[in-house]
DOFIZA-963084 format. One line per field, with one value per residue (C-alpha): residue number from 1; x, y, z; residue in one letter. Coordinates in nm, 3 decimals, decimal comma. Layout:
// residues N
vexnu [NUM	...]
px [X	...]
py [Y	...]
pz [Z	...]
kedren [A	...]
//
This chain:
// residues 494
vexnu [1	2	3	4	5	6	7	8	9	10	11	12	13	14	15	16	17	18	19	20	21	22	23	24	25	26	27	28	29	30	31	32	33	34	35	36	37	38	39	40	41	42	43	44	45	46	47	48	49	50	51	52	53	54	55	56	57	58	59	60	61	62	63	64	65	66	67	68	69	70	71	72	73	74	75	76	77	78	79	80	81	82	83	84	85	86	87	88	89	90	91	92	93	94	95	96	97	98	99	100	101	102	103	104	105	106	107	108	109	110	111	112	113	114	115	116	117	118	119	120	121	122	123	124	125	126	127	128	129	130	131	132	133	134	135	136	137	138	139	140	141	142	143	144	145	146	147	148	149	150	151	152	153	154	155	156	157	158	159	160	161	162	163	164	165	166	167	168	169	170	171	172	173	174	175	176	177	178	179	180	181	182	183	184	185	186	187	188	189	190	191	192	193	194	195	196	197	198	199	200	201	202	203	204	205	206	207	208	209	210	211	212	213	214	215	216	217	218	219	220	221	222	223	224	225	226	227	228	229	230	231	232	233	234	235	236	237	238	239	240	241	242	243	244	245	246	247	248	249	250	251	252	253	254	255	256	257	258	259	260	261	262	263	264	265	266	267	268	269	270	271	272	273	274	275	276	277	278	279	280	281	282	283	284	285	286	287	288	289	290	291	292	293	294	295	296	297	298	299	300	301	302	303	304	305	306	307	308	309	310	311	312	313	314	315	316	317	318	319	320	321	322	323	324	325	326	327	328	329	330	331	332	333	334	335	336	337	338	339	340	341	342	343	344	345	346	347	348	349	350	351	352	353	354	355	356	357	358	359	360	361	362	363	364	365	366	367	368	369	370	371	372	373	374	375	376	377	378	379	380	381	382	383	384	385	386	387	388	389	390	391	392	393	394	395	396	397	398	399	400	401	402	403	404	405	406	407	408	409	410	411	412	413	414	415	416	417	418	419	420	421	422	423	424	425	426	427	428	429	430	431	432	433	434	435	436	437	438	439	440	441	442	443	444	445	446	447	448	449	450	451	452	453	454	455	456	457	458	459	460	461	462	463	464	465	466	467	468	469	470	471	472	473	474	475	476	477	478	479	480	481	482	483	484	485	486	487	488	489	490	491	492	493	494]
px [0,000	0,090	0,154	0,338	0,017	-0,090	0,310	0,251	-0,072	0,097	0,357	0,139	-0,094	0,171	0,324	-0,044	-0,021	0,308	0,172	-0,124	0,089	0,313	0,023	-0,115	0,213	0,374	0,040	0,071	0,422	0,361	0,061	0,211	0,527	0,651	0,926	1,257	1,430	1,391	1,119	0,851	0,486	0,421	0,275	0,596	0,896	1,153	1,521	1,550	1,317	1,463	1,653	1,718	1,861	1,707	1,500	1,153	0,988	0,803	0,730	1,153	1,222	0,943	1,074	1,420	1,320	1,093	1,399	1,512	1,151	1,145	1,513	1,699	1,990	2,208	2,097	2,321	2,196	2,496	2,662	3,010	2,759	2,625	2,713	2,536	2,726	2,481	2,258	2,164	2,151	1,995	1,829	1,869	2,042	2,139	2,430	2,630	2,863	3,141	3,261	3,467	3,844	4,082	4,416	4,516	4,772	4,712	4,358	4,187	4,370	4,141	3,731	3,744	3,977	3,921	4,102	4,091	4,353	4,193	4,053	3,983	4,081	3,804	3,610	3,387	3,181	3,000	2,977	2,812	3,035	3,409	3,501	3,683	3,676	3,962	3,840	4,108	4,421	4,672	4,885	4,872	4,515	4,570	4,762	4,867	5,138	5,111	4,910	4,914	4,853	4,762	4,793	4,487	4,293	4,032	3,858	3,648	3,549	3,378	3,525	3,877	4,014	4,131	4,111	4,291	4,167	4,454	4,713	4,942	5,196	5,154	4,879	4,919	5,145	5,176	5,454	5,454	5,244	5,281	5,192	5,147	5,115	4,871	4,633	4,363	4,213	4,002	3,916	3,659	3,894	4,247	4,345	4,500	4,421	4,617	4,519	4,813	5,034	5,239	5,522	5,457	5,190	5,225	5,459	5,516	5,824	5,817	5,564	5,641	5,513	5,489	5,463	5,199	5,005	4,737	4,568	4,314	4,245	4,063	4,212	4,554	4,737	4,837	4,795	4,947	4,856	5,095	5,354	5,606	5,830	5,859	5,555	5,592	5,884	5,974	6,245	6,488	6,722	7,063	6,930	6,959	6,974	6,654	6,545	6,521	6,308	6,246	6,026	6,094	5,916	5,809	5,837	5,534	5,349	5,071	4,914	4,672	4,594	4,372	4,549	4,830	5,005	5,216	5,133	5,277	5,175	5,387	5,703	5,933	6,175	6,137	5,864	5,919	6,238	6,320	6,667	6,742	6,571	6,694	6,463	6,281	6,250	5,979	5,850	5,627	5,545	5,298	5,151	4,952	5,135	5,411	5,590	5,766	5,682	5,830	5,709	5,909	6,134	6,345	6,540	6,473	6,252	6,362	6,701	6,842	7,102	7,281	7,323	7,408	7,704	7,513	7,568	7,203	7,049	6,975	6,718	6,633	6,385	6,371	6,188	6,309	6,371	6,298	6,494	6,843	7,158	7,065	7,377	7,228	7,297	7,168	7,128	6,832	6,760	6,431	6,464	6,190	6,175	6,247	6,275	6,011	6,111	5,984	6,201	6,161	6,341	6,761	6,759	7,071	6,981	7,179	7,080	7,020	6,867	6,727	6,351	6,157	6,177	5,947	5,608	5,707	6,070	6,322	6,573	6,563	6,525	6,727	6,580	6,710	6,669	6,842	7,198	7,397	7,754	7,715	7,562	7,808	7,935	7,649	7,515	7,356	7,239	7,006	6,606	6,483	6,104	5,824	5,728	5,351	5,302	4,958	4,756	4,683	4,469	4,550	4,337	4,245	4,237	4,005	3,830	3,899	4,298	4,560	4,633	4,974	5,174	5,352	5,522	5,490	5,628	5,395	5,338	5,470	5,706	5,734	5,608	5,770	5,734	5,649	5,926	6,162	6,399	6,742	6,969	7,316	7,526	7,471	7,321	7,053	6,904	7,076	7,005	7,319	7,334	7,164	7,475	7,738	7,983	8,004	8,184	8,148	8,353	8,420	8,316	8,021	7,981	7,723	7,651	7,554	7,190	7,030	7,012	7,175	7,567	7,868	8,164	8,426	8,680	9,014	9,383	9,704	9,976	10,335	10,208	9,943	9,563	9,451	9,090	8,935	8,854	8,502	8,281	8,187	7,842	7,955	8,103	7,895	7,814	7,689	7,699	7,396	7,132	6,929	6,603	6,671	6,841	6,898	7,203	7,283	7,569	7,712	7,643	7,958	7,937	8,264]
py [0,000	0,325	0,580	0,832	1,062	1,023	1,115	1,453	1,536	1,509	1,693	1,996	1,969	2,013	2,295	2,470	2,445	2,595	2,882	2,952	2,921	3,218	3,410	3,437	3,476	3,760	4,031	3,954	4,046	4,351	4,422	4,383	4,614	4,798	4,676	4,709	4,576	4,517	4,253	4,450	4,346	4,513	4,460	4,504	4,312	4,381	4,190	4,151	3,897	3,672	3,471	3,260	3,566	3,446	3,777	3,656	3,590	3,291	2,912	2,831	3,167	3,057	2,713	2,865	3,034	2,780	2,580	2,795	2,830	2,848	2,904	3,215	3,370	3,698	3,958	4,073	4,290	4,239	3,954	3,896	3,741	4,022	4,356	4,669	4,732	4,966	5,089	5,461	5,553	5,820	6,024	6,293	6,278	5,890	5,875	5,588	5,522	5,280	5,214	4,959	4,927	4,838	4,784	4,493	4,550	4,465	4,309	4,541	4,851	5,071	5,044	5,150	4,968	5,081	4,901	4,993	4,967	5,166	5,497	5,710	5,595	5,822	6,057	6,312	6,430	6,764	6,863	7,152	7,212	7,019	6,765	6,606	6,664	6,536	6,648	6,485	6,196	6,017	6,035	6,144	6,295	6,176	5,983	5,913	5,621	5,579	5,730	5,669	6,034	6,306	6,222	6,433	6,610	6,895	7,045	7,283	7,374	7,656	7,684	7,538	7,233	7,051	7,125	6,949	7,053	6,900	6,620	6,367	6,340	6,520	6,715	6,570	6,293	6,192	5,964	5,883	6,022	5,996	6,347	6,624	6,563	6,751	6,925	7,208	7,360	7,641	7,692	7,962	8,037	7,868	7,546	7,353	7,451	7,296	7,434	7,244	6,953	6,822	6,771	6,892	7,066	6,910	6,644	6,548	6,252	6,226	6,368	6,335	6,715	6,983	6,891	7,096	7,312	7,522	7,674	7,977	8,048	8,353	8,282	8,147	7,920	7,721	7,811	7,652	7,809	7,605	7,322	7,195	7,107	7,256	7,409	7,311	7,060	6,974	6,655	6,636	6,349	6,370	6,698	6,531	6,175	5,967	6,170	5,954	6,125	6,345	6,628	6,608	7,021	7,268	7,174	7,420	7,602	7,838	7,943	8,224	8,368	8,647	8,683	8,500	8,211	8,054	8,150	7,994	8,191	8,028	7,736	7,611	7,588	7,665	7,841	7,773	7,493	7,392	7,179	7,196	7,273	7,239	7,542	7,792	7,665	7,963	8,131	8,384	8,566	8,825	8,951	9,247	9,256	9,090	8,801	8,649	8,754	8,623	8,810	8,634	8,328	8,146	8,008	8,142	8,305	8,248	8,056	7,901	7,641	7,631	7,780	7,587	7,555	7,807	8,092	8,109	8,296	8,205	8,441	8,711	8,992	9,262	9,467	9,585	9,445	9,622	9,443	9,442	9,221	9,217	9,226	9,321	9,525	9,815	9,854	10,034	10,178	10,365	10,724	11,047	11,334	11,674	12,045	12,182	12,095	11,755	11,512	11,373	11,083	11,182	11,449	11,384	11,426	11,459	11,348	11,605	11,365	11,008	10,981	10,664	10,351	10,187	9,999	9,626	9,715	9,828	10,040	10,436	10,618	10,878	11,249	11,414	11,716	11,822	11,823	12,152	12,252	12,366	11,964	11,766	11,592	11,444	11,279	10,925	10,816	10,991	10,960	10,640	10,730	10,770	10,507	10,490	10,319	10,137	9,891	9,566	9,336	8,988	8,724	8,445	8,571	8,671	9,009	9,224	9,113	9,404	9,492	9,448	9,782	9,817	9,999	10,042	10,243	10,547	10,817	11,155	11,376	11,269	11,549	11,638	11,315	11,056	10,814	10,787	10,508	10,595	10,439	10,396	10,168	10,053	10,251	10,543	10,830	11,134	11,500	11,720	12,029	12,233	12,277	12,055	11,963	11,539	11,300	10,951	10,836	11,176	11,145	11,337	11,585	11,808	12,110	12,494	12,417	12,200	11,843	11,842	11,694	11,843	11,709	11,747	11,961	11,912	12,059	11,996	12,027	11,950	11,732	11,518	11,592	11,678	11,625	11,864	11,735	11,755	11,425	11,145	11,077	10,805	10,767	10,909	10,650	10,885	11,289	11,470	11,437	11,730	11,856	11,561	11,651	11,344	11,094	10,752	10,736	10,442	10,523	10,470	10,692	10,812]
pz [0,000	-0,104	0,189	0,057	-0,015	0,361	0,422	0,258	0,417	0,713	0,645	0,476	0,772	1,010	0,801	0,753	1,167	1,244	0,943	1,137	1,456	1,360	1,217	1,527	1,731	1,506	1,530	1,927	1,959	1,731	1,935	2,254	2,180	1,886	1,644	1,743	1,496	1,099	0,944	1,118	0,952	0,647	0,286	0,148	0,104	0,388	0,325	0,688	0,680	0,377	0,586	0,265	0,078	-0,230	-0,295	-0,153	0,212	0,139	0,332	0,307	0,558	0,779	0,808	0,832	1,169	1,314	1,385	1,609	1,822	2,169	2,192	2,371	2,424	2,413	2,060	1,888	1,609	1,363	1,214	0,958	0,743	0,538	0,367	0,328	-0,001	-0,246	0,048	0,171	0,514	0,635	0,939	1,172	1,522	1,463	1,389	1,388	1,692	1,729	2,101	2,257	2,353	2,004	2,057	2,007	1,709	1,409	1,386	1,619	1,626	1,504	1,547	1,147	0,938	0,563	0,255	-0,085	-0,260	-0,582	-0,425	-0,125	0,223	0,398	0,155	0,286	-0,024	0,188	0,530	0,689	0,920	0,963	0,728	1,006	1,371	1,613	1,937	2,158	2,050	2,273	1,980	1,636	1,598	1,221	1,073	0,735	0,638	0,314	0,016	-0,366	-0,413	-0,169	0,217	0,303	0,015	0,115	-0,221	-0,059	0,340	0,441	0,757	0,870	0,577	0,830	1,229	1,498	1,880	2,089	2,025	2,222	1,990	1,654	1,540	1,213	1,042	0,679	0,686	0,290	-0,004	-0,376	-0,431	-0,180	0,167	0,269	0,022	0,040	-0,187	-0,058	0,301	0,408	0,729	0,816	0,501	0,843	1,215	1,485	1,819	2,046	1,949	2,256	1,972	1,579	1,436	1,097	1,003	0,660	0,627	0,248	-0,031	-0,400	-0,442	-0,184	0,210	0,249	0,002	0,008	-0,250	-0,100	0,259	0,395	0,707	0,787	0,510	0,826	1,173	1,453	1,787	1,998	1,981	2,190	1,921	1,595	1,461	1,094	1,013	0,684	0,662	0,415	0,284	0,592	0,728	1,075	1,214	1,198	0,917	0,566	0,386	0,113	-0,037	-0,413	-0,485	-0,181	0,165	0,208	-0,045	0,004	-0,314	-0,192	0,181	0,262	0,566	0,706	0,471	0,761	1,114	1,417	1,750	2,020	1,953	2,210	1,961	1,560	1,440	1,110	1,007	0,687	0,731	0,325	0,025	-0,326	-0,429	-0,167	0,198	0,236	-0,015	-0,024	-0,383	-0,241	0,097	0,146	0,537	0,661	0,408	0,749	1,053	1,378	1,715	1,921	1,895	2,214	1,921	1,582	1,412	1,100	1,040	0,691	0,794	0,463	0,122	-0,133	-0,420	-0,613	-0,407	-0,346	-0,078	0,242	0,333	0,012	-0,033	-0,297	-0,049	0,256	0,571	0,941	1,260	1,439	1,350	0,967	0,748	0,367	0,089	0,261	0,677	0,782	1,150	1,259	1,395	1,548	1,362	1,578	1,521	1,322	0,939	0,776	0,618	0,299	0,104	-0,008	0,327	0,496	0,901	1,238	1,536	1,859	2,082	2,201	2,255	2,373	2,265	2,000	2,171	2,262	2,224	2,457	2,200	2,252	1,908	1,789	1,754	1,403	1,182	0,899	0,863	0,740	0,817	1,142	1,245	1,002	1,320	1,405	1,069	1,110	0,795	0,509	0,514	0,333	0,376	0,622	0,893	1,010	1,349	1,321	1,520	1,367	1,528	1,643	1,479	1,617	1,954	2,166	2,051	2,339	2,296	2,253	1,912	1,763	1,736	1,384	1,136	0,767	0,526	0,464	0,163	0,196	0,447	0,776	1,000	1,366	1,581	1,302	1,230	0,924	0,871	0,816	0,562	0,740	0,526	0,163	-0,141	-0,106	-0,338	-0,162	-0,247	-0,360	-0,380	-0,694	-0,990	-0,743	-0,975	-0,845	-1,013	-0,971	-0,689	-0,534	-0,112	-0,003	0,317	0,442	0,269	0,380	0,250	0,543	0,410	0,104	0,037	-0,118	-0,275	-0,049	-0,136	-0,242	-0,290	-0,470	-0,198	-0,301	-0,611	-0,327	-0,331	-0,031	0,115	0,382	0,723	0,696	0,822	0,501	0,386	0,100	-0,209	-0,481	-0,743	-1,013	-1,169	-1,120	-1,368	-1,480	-1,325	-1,056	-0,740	-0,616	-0,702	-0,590	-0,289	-0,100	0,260	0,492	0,746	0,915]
kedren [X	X	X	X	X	X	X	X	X	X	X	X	X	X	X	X	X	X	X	X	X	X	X	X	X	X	X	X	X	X	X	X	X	X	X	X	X	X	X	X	X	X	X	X	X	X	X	X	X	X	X	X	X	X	X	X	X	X	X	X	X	X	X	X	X	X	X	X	X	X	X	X	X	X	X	X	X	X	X	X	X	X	X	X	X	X	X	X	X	X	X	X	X	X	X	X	X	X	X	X	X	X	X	X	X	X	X	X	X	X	X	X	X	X	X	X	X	X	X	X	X	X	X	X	X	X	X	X	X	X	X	X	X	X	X	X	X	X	X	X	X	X	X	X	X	X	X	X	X	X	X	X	X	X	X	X	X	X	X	X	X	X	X	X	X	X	X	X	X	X	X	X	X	X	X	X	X	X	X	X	X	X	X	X	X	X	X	X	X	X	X	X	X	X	X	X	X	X	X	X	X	X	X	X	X	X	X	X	X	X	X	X	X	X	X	X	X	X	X	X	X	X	X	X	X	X	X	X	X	X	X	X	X	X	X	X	X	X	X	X	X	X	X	X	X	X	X	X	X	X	X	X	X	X	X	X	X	X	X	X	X	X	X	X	X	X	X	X	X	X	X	X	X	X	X	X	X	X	X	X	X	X	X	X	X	X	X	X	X	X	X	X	X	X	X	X	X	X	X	X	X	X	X	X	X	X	X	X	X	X	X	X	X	X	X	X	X	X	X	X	X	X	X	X	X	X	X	X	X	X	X	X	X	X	X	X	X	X	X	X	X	X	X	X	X	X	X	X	X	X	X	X	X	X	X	X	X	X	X	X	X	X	X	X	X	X	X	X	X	X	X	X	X	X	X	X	X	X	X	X	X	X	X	X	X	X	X	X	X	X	X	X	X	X	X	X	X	X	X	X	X	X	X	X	X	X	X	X	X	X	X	X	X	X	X	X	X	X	X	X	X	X	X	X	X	X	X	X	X	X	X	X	X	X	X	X	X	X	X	X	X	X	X	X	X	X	X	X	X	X	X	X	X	X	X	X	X	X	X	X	X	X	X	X	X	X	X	X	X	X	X	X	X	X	X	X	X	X	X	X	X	X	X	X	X	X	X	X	X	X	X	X	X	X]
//
């Protein structure tokens, strides 16, 4: 007798049961609290509840999960089993939050391990607010061993590229990268923000372009408020031991700043340090204020540790340069105008007094007028131009902070009490006397008109020319021209 028929009843009657079981069971448990996890009830078709993954729910899923009736144990919502390739998540105030203790090198170092060797590491396609956000790091808030290209790439932020709160170890590290090491594009305030770094700011071993390079920043090109090391370090090939690596271009390049294109407010040590460069260790093309500006250094503010076969230069300007202990093609010093006459570019001026010293420094200033015979004792230098003394504000600090005292060259004559700078050695446009007969490479003296030089005057005594005793301006390097009244004279005042 044939009982496979009676087999099959069975075996649909039981499944029609355990059907009609769950039907009843699965409204209860919605009824008795809400979802709180995927395959809630619903018309349509929810993945979560394919357990089969073959693209339906069907009799096969329900069988699937009856096996396991009855049974208990701890949920976990997540398995290894799956992907969520493809999908969209989205929301508001959800976000998604990875906790737990990873350290155990190298499986579970990290709580986000990405790999791809084809692309992006971590792309962040638009964010309101900061790209990325390193609140607080034991070590290196980021770090970047080794990249195809760029280390770190920002196209576009409206606020900071990249902004580190407080570091360990480094504020940032790109140890290797194909291209540059750390790249913005355009920043709405500072391309890279480092508020404290217990050692560097930025640290970029090796990058096939420039170490760092950004493009536009309203703000600062890179800012870094504090460090106890240096504040930007760039490594070069034997610059110092430990050191094995190379920048192939610029060790930092800033291709447009509204305001600052390096800043460093505070280092220990350098502000800026570039140990070699076979092109520009800084460069700066154009700034509306200060190219380099160093405050105040323990070390240096600005130091080039060698110049190459070439003869290059260590530190070079075709402007002009304001500070102490600068030997260049021309020394400048900063005097007060007295008496009751301005000075004007070429005036050659004595000094009759000391006055106080610049704000923040602690160097008295001469007082000086025009020279004229009667003062020829006293020259110090001839007027280079006007010096306005102006407040600039310190950004990034807190808005009822002191602003910054400064000078900066200035239009026009410098009145009583306004400052001139004073060319004391090297070449300067000096005004001669109207119809002097000066040759090139006759010395140069005070003359009667206030102000003005002289040739100095010679004799023939016993077939040996023979110069007055008056006191030298310079050498004059060219005749008078007419209609100007100004010539060119090296300065060497004695």
């Amino acid at each position: 007798m044939n009982t496979q028929p009676s087999r099959l009843r069975a075996s649909t009657c039981g499944l029609l049961a355990l059907v009609l079981l769950l039907s009843v069971l699965l409204p209860v448990a919605a009824t008795a609290a809400p979802a709180a996890s995927p395959c809630a009830p619903g018309a349509a078709y929810d993945q979560a509840c394919d357990v089969d993954h073959d693209g339906d729910v069907d009799v096969m899923d329900i069988q699937l999960a009856a096996g396991h009736f009855n049974q208990s144990g701890n949920f976990n919502p997540s398995d290894n089993n799956h992907d969520h390739l493809g999908q969209t998540w989205t929301g508001s105030n959800t976000p998604l939050t990875i906790s737990g203790t990873f350290n155990s090198w190298p499986d579970a170092y990290s709580p986000l391990v990405l790999i791809n060797p084809g692309g992006y590491g971590v792309w962040v396609y638009e964010a309101g607010n900061a790209g990325v956000t390193v609140d607080e790091a034991g070590t290196h808030a980021m770090q970047v061993l080794s990249a195809g290209l760029d280390g770190v790439h920002v196209v576009s932020a409206g606020d900071d590229g990249i902004n580190i709160e407080t570091a360990g170890d480094d504020g940032f590290v790109v140890e290797e990268a194909g291209d540059v090491g750390v790249f913005v594009g355009s920043a709405g305030d500072d391309g890279v923000s480092v508020q404290s770094a217990s050692n560097n700011g930025v640290r970029v071993a090796s990058a096939g372009s420039a170490g760092v390079r950004v493009q536009q920043a309203d703000g600062a090109g890179v800012y870094v408020n504090s460090a106890g090391g240096d504040g930007i370090f760039v490594c070069a090939t034997g610059s110092n031991s430990g050191c094995n690596a190379t920048v192939l271009n610029n060790g930092v390049e800033i291709g447009n700043a509204e305001d600052h294109g390096v800043r460093v407010n505070s280092a220990g040590r350098d502000g800026v340090r570039v140990n070699s460069a076979g092109d520009d260790g800084v460069f700066v093309a154009s700034a509306d204020g200060a190219g380099v500006y160093v405050a105040e250094a323990d070390l240096s503010g600005v130091y080039a540790n060698t110049i190459d076969a070439n003869d290059e230069w260590g530190l070079y300007t075709p402007d002009k340069i304001s500070g102490s202990n600068v030997t260049l093609s021309s020394l400048t010093v900063i005097a007060q105008v007295a008496g009751e006459q301005a000075l004007s570019t070429g005036d050659v001026v004595a000094a009759v007094g000391v006055t106080e010293p610049l704000p923040d420094s602690i160097v008295p200033l001469a007082l000086v007028r025009l020279a004229d015979a009667t003062t020829a004792n006293g020259i110090v230098g001839v007027v280079e131009g006007r010096m306005a003394l102006t407040a600039q504000p310190q950004h990034g600090d807190e808005e009822d902070a002191k602003p910054v005292m400064e000078l900066r060259s200035a239009e026009g004559p410098a009145q009583p009490g306004d400052y001139v700078a004073l060319t004391v050695l090297g070449v300067a446009q000096v005004k001669v006397q109207e119809g002097a007969a000066i040759q090139p490479g006759q010395r140069l003296t005070a003359s009667d008109i206030a102000g003005r030089a002289r040739a100095l005057r010679t004799e023939t005594l016993n077939g040996m020319i023979v110069s007055e005793g008056a006191p030298v301006i310079g050498t004059a390097l060219a005749a008078p021209e007419p209609d100007k009244d100004t010539i060119p004279v090296f300065v060497t005042l004695r």
